[in-house]
Each structure stands twice: as structure tokens, then as C-alpha cells.
C-alpha positions as CSV (number, residue, x, y, z in Angstrom):
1,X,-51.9,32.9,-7.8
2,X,-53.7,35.5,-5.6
3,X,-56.5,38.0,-6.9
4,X,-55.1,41.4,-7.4
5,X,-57.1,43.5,-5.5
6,X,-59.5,45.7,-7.6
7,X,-60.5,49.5,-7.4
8,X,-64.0,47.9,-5.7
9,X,-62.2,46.7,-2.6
10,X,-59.9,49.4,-1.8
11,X,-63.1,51.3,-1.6
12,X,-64.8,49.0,0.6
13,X,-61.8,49.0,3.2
14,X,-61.8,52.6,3.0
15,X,-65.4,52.8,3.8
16,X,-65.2,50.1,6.6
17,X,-62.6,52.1,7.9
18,X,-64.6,55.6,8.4
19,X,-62.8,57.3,5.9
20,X,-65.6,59.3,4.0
21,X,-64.2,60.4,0.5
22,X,-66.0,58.1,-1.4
23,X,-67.6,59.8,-3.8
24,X,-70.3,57.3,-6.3
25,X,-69.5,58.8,-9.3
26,X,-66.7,59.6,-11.6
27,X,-64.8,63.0,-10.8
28,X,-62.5,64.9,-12.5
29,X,-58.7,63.9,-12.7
30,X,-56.7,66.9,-11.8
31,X,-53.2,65.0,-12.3
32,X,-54.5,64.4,-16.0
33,X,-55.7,68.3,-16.2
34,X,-59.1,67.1,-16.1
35,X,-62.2,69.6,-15.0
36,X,-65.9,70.3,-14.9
37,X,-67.7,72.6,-18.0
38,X,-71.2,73.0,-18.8
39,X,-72.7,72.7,-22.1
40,X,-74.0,76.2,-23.6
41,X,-74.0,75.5,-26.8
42,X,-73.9,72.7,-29.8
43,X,-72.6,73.8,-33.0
44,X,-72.7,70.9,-35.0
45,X,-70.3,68.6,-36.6
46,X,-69.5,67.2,-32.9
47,X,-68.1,70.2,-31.9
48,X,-69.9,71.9,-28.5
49,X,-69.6,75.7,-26.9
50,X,-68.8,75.2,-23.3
51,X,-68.0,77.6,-20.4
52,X,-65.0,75.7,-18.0
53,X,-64.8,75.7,-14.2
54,X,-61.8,77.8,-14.7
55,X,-63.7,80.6,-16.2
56,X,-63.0,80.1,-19.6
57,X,-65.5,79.6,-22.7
58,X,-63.6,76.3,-24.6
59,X,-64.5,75.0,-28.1
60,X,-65.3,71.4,-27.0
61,X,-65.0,68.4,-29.2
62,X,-66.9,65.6,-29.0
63,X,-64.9,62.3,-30.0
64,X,-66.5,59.7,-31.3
65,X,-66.6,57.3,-29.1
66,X,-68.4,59.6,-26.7
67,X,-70.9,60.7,-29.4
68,X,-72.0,57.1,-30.3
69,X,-72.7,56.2,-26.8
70,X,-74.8,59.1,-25.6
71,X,-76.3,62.3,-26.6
72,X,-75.1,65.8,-25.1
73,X,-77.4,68.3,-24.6
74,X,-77.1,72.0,-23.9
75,X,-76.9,72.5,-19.5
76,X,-75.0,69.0,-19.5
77,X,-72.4,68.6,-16.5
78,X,-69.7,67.8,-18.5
79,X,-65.5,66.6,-17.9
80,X,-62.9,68.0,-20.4
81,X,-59.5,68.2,-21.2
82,X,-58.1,71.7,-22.3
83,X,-55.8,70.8,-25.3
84,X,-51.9,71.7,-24.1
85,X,-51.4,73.2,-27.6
86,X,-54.4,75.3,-27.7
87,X,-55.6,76.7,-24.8
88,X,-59.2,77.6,-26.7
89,X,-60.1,74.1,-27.4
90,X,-61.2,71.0,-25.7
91,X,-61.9,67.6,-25.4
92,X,-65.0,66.4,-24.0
93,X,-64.5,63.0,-21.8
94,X,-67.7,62.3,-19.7
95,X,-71.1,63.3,-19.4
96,X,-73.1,63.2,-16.5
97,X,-77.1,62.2,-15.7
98,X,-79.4,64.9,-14.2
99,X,-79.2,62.6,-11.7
100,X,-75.0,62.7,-10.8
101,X,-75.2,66.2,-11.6
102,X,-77.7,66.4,-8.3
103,X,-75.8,64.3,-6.3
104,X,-72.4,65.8,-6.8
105,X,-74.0,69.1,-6.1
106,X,-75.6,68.1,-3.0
107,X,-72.1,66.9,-1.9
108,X,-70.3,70.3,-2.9
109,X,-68.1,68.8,-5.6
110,X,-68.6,71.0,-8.3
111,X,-67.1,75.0,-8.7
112,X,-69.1,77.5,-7.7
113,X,-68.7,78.5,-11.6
114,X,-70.5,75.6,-13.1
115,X,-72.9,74.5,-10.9
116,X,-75.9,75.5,-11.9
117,X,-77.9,72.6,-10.0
């Protein structure tokens, strides 16, 4: 049975072909409502003040699974999910190094809003 083709070598043909969207780091999914926040502010209790690309200051939450793995400080590029229900709240799905914060600046990937690198 043949290999399926993984995420890794549609890339590679897409480099080798010219086409230059590759971007190294995880971006927002917009089909999934996905965007980019900053941190302003942790209140405790995994819950986290941020201020969205869409202009809006969310309530963010920070699920567990996220808060074992690493630590969120305040001026953290973050990815959230506005909740459907309440427009006011949040979840928080990735956080990004000071280093893919740089990058993705450099490369003009992140709102005018938010990016404060």
C-alpha cells in the first residue's frame, strides 16, 4: 500500500515549484474563525485579558492543555477562538515565541492592530 502523502511534502512541491506562501509557523485558521490577540492582561484562575485583531478586548480562557504545556505572559502573540455564544469571551489556542512573533512580523502576517513587534 502507498504512503499517503503528508502535510511536509505538499509543502516541499509547493516550494520546488516557486510558489512562495509558505509561511514556518502556525497561522490563524480563518475557516475555523480563528485570529491573532495579544495578551494585556492575566487575571488568574486561567482566565487572560486580551485585546483581538478585530478590535475587540476578549475575556480569554486558557484550557488546560495549553496551560500545562507552556506559560503565557502579558505582550504574548497569541491565536483565539471567539466563543459563537458569547461574543465577550475566548478561547486561547496557541502561543507564539518572541522569536515567531519576529518572524511573522517581518513577513507582514500579523494586523496592524496587534502587532506590536
Amino acid at each position: 500500500m502507498p504512503r499517503r502523502p503528508s502535510l511536509d511534502d505538499k509543502i516541499d512541491a509547493q516550494i520546488l515549484s516557486g510558489v512562495s506562501d509558505y509561511v514556518r509557523v502556525r497561522t490563524p485558521r480563518r475557516e475555523k474563525g480563528e485570529m491573532f490577540a495579544i495578551a494585556e492582561q492575566l487575571l488568574g484562575a486561567s482566565k487572560i485579558r486580551i485585546a483581538c485583531a478585530d478590535g475587540k478586548t476578549r475575556l480569554g480562557r486558557i484550557p488546560g492543555k495549553l496551560r500545562r504545556r507552556m506559560w503565557i505572559r502579558e505582550g504574548d502573540l497569541l491565536i483565539v477562538v471567539p466563543w459563537e455564544f458569547q461574543d465577550e469571551k475566548a478561547n486561547v489556542v496557541w502561543r507564539y515565541t518572541k522569536t515567531q512573533s519576529t518572524y511573522l512580523s517581518r513577513q507582514k502576517r500579523i494586523p496592524k492592530l496587534v502587532d506590536i513587534f
